[in-house]
C-alpha positions, -999 to +999 in steps of 0.1 A: +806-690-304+775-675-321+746-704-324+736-711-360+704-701-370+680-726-372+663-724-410+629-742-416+625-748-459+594-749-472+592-763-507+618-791-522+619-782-560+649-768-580+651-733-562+645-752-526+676-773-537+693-744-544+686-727-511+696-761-490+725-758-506+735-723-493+724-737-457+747-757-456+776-735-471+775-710-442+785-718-410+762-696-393+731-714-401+716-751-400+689-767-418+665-773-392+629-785-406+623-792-445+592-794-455+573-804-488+536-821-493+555-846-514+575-867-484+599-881-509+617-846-516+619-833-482+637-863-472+659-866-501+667-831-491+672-840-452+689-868-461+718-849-479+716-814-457+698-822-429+673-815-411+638-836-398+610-835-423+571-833-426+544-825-448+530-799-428+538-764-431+524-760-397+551-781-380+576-750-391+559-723-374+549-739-341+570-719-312+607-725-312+606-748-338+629-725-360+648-688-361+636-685-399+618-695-428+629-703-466+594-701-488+604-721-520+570-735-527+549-727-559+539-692-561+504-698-552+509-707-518+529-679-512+507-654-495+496-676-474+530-690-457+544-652-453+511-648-432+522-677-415+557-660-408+542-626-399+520-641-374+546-662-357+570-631-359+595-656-382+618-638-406+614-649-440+629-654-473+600-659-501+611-666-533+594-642-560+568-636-572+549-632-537+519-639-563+509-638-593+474-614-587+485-581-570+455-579-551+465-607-529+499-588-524+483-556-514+458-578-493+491-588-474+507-549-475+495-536-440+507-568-423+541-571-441+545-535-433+539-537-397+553-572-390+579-573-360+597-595-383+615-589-416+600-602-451+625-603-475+621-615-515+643-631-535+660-611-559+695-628-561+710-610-584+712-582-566+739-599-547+762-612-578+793-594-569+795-579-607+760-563-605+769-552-573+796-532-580+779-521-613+754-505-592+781-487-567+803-476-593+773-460-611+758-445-578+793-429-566+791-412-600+816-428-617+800-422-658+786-392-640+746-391-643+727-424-654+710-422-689+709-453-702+704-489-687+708-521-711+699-557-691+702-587-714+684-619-702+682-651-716+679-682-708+695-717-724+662-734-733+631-729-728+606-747-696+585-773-702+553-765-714+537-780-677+558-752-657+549-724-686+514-726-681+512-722-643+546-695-651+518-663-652+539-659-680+569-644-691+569-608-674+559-622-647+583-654-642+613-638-664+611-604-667+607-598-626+642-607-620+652-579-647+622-553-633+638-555-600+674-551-615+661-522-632+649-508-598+681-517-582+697-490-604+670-465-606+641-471-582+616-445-593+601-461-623+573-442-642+563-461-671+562-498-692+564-500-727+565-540-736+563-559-769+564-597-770+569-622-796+563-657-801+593-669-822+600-705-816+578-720-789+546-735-799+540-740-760+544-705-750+522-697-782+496-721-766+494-701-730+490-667-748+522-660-736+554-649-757+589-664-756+608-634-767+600-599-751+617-563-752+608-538-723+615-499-725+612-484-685+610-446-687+627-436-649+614-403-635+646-380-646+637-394-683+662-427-678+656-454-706+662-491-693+661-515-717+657-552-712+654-578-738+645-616-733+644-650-745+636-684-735+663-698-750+699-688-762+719-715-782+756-704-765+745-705-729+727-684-703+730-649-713+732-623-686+746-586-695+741-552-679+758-522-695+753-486-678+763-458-700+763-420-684+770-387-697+806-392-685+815-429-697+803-463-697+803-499-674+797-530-685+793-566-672+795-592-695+789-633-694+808-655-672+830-685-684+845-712-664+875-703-678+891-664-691+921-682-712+918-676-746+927-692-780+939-682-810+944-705-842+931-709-875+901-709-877+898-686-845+911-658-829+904-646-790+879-678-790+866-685-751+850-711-733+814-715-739+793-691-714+780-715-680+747-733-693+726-731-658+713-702-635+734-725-605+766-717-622+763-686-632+747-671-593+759-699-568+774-675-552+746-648-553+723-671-536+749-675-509+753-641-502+715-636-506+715-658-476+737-643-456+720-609-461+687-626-454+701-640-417+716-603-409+686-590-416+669-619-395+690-611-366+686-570-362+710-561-382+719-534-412+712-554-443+711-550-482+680-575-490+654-562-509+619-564-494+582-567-494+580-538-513+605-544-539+584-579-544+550-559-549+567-531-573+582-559-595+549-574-602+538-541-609+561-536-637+554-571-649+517-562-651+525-531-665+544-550-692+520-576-694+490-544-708+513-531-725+522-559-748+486-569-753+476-530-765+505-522-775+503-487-755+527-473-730+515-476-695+521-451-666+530-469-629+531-457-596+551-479-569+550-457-541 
């Protein structure tokens, strides 16, 4: 029988919830340590996953504490904690962005690149089993070669204004997921053309940040990918991909609880409403990001996206980010 791997969490918020909660859905790993300068929510988290607790980040990467690492904490402490990992030669899962300034990214670079211990972002979506098989059915050819690339991505309301101004705003908190999905498809990206809108938040407005946006990414064979956000969507959380080719066209639309439909009077192929919370609509995308994370952990061939992916994300977003404010195309280089 194959020992669980032993998981230390850093960082107790929603998305450290989130990952306790694919802990303890896979039989191959426990939660070991959780950890969170605010006592209250590591135990609240031990208390229903498991795990001792501590307000020390320290405590996690002392020598046979733990297998692996979960870095949920806010973004700025990031860099930091995956120089923690590389130094203790921990595998570790870092939730995006790695940071907001890519300077402190490329400061880590050289030491993510040659760490005897695999750094791995996360990009969940590349494990929601639609996208997935989105992305193989377009890369065996199947609408023959890839022109266009549509990603829709909204959310049901908008953050509170607290969260927005420490978000490093909208390309950079939002649109990263939807950069990376972009990459995921075609992963030589050239350049950004971004516009940005404020439309309804006074709070965004307030930031100098936008809560509507539209990005155009130019891939190197002359792809378009379009991707359009909003903070807030009044039928649910809105996430679409459609991949049209010069043969044909796939499509992945919103999730339901439900596919029965109704017809009556005053309706006709009517649905349930679309699921209202990024938990329902990638529960199980997070779990298999997991599981990808602890094959990786353990040596073996895994799909997780990297350090790298992390770092050319936030170089889109910046990208973006310029673009927006001059309202000029910008040219990128991610290699």
């Amino acid at each position: 029988m194959t020992t669980p791997t032993r998981i230390g969490l850093i960082g107790t918020g929603r998305i450290g919830q989130v990952h306790a909660m694919s802990v303890a859905a896979l039989p191959n790993a426990t939660l070991e340590w959780v950890c969170d300068p605010f006592i209250e929510g590591a135990e609240r988290t031990a208390a229903q996953y498991g795990g001792r607790v501590t307000t020390d980040a320290a405590d996690l990467f002392a020598p046979g504490v733990v297998d692996a690492v979960i870095i949920a904490s806010p973004t700025p402490t990031h860099v930091e904690l995956l120089g923690r990992a590389i130094d203790a030669g921990l595998p570790a899962l870092c939730e995006k962005p790695i940071d907001l300034d890519i300077a402190r990214v490329d400061g880590l670079r050289e030491r993510a690149a040659s760490a005897s211990a695999p750094i791995v972002l996360g990009f969940n979506r590349r494990f929601d089993r639609h996208f997935t098989e989105l992305q193989r059915r377009v890369a065996a050819g199947e609408i023959g070669r890839l022109e266009q690339l549509s990603i829709v991505s909204r959310d049901p309301a908008e953050p509170p204004a607290a969260y927005l101004a420490v978000s490093g705003g909208i390309f950079r908190d939002m649109t990263i997921h939807d950069f990376d999905m972009a990459r995921f498809f075609l992963p030589d990206i050239v350049e950004v053309t971004a516009r940005g809108a404020n439309s309804f938040s006074e709070a965004a407005r307030a930031e100098g940040d936008y809560d509507s946006a539209v990005v155009v990414l130019r891939g190197a064979g002359d792809e378009l990918v379009t991707i359009t956000n909003s903070r807030h969507a009044a039928y649910g959380y809105d996430q679409r991909i459609e991949a049209f080719g010069s043969t044909g066209l796939l499509h992945v639309g919103n999730q339901t609880d439900t596919l029965v439909r109704h017809w009556g009077e005053s309706a006709v192929e009517s649905l349930g409403a679309y699921q209202n919370f990024f938990l329902e609509r990638y529960a199980e995308a997070y779990r298999q990001e997991l599981a990808e994370f602890l094959e990786a952990a353990a040596g073996r061939p895994s799909r997780s996206p990297r350090f790298e992916d992390g770092r050319a994300a936030l170089l889109l977003a910046d990208a973006a980010t310029e673009s927006a404010a001059t309202g000029r195309p910008v040219a990128v280089e991610l290699s």
